[in-house]
Every structure is written in structure tokens, then in C-alpha cells.
Residue, then its C-alpha position, 0 to 999 in steps of 0.5 A: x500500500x505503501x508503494x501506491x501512495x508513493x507513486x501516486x506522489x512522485x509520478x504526478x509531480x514529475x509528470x507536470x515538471x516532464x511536460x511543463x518545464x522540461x521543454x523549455x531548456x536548451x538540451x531538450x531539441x537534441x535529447x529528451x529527459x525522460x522523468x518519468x520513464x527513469x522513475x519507473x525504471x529505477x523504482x521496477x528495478x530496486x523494488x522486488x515487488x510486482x506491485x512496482x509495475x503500477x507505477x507503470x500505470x500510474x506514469x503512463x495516466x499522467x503522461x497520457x493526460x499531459x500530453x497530445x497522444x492518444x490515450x493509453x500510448x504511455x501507458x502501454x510503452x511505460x509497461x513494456x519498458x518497465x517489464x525488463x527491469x521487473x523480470x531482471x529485478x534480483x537481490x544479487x545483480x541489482x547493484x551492479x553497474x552493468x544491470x543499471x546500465x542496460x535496464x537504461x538502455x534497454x527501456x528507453x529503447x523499448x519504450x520510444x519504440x513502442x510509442x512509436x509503433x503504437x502512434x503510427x497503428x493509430x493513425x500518426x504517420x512518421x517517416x520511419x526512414x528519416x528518424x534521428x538515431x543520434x538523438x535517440x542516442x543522446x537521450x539515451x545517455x541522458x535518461x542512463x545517466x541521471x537513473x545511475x544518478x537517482x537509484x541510491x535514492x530510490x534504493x533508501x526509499x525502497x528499503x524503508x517500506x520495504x518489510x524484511x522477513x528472515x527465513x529459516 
């Protein structure tokens, strides 16, 4: 329960700052930080609980209501991209550097892959030839660089509602 009322704290509020604020700095032309998508990201990837993926959910709702896509597109790229990081969520490998670094990869990719698909099965037309590779490269390197930035806190945040039973 814990876990709900904290994204339904965070999410909104980065939401707002993702689509209000974000488009105005001068990097955004060339590589977009994507708030949301790293929250969502980081928080599947130190919460060992599949409860995480709401914040897929609840990422997607406001990225959805925020912006000029249809319906549901957030929604669905932010659970596509949130799934690796869920499934290679462990108590070994969750610290190391590596995994953080291609959950980034990885999830930024599948997620603006999946937006894209979805927009043009509903009726948006892009010029699948004429896409810009190297701002997607750029936003990858961003979005990796501020989730490895953002993960110590979320890990806090994580193991303070997180209860820790012992099993013998």
C-alpha cells in the first residue's frame, strides 16, 4: 500500500515538471529527459515487488493526460519498458553497474519504440526512414545517466517500506 501512495506522489509531480518545464531548456531539441520513464525504471528495478509495475500505470495516466497522444500510448510503452527491469529485478545483480546500465538502455529503447509503433497503428504517420538515431542516442545517455544518478535514492526509499522477513 505503501508503494501506491508513493507513486501516486512522485509520478504526478514529475509528470507536470516532464511536460511543463522540461521543454523549455536548451538540451531538450537534441535529447529528451525522460522523468518519468527513469522513475519507473529505477523504482521496477530496486523494488522486488510486482506491485512496482503500477507505477507503470500510474506514469503512463499522467503522461497520457499531459500530453497530445492518444490515450493509453504511455501507458502501454511505460509497461513494456518497465517489464525488463521487473523480470531482471534480483537481490544479487541489482547493484551492479552493468544491470543499471542496460535496464537504461534497454527501456528507453523499448519504450520510444513502442510509442512509436503504437502512434503510427493509430493513425500518426512518421517517416520511419528519416528518424534521428543520434538523438535517440543522446537521450539515451541522458535518461542512463541521471537513473545511475537517482537509484541510491530510490534504493533508501525502497528499503524503508520495504518489510524484511528472515527465513529459516
Amino acid at each position: 500500500m505503501k508503494n501506491i501512495i508513493i507513486a501516486l506522489l512522485i509520478i504526478p509531480l514529475l509528470a507536470i515538471l516532464q511536460s511543463t518545464l522540461l521543454p523549455y531548456l536548451n538540451f531538450h531539441s537534441t535529447a529528451k529527459l525522460d522523468l518519468v520513464l527513469i522513475m519507473v525504471l529505477s523504482w521496477n528495478l530496486v523494488y522486488p515487488n510486482s506491485d512496482s509495475m503500477l507505477w507503470a500505470l500510474v506514469g503512463g495516466l499522467m503522461l497520457d493526460a499531459l500530453s497530445g497522444a492518444h490515450i493509453g500510448t504511455n501507458v502501454i510503452s511505460l509497461t513494456m519498458a518497465s517489464l525488463i527491469p521487473n523480470l531482471m529485478s534480483s537481490r544479487i545483480w541489482s547493484t551492479h553497474i552493468l544491470l543499471k546500465i542496460s535496464v537504461g538502455i534497454t527501456g528507453t529503447t523499448i519504450y520510444y519504440l513502442a510509442y512509436l509503433l503504437l502512434l503510427t497503428t493509430t493513425g500518426w504517420r512518421p517517416n520511419w526512414s528519416n528518424l534521428q538515431t543520434d538523438d535517440l542516442v543522446s537521450t539515451i545517455i541522458i535518461n542512463v545517466f541521471v537513473m545511475i544518478l537517482i537509484l541510491p535514492l530510490t534504493r533508501w526509499l525502497a528499503l524503508k517500506i520495504t518489510y524484511r522477513n528472515i527465513d529459516i
